[in-house]
N, C-alpha and C positions, 0 to 999 in steps of 0.2 A: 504494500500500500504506500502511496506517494506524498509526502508531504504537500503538494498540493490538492489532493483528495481529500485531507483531513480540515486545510485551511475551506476549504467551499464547505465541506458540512458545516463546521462552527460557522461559519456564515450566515447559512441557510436556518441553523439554529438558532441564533441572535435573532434573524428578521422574521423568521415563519413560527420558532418555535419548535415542538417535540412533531410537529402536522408535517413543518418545512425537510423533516427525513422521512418522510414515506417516500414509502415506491413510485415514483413517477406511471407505472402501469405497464401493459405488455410492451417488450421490445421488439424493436422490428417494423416495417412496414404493415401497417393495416392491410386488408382483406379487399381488394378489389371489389368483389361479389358479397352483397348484403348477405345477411341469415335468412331476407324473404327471399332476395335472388339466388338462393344455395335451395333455399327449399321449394320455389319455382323450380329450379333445373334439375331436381331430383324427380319431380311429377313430369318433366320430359323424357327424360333416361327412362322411367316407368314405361313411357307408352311404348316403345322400342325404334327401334333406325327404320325401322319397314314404314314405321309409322309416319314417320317426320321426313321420307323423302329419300331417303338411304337407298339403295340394292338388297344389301344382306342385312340378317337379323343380326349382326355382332357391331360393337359399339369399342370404336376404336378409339387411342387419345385422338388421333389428330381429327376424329370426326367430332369429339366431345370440345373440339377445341375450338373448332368450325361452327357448333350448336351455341355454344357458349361467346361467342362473335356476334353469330348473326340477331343471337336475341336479347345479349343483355349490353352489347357495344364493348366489350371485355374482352381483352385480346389477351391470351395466353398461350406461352410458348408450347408445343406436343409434350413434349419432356416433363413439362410442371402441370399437366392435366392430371396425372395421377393424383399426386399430393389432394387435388379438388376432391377426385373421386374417394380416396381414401377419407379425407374430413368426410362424404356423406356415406360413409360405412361399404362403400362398393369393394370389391376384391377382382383383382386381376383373373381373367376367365380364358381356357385356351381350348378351344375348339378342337372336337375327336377328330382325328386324322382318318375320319371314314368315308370313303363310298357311300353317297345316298343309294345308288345298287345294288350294295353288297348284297348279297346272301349267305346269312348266317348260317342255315342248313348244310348249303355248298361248302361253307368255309370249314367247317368242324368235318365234315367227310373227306375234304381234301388233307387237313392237317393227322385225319385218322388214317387214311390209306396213301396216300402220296407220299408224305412227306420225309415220313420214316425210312423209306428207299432211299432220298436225296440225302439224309443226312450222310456224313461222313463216318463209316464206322472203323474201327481196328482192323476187322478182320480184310478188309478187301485192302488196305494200306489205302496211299495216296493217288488222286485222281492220275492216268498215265502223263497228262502234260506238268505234272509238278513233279519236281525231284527235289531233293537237296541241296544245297550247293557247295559244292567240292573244293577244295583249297587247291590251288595252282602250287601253293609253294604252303610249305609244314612252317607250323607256329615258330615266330622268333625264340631263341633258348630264352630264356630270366635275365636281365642286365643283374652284372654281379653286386653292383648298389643296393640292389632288389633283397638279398640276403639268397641263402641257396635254397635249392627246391626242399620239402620236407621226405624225408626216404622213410620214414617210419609208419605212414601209409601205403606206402606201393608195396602187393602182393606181392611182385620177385623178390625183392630184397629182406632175406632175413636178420634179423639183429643177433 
């Protein structure tokens, strides 16, 4: 703490009194968007993207960021739309990576009878176009810095 820190409180104590050291209140930049324009835009998000003009039914930042421009004159960045979403309780949502065609019956018989053929197993080894790959030239010895190899492992060599 700074000696000038200390000299502005006695200050503010002399002239305001024990009132004159309260908390001046939250820090920070106030809130663009009222608590009625938060809870306006939460009865938007309700009705969904299809609703208000969108294509798809998912609700993206930058679409939130777009709804929140056109209606309350609020410009906020894609990146700081979350932050909004999370003050009205929303959670981050990722769409199942499905086929509206799939078939589910199809899918469970292929993964019963197909599948288990494709997998890789032990006994048949490795597909023919895969091999190993083979050293041209045999491992460098140990650089003798290294310390020496340990012989009290190796099978030939008895103690």
């Amino acid at each position: 703490m700074g000696r000038q820190t200390v000299a502005r409180w006695v200050q503010q104590y002399r002239t305001h009194g024990r009132a004159g050291l309260k908390k001046a209140g939250r820090a920070g930049r106030k809130p663009r968007l009222s608590a009625g324009d938060r809870q306006r835009l939460q009865g938007l998000l309700l009705k969904g993207p299809e609703q208000l003009g969108y294509e798809t039914p998912l609700w993206t930042c930058p679409r939130v960021a777009h709804l929140i421009e056109q209606e309350f004159g609020v410009r906020y960045h894609q990146g700081h739309v979350w932050k909004v979403l999370v003050g009205l309780g929303w959670s981050p949502q990722r769409p199942e990576g499905r086929a509206r065609e799939r078939n589910e019956e199809q899918t469970r018989q292929w993964k019963k009878t197909v599948w288990p053929a494709l997998k890789k197993s032990s006994e048949r080894g490795p597909p023919a176009g895969l091999h190993r790959r083979k050293r041209a030239q045999p491992a460098a010895a140990s650089l003798p810095h290294l310390g020496s190899p340990r012989t009290d492992t190796h099978p030939a060599i008895q103690l």
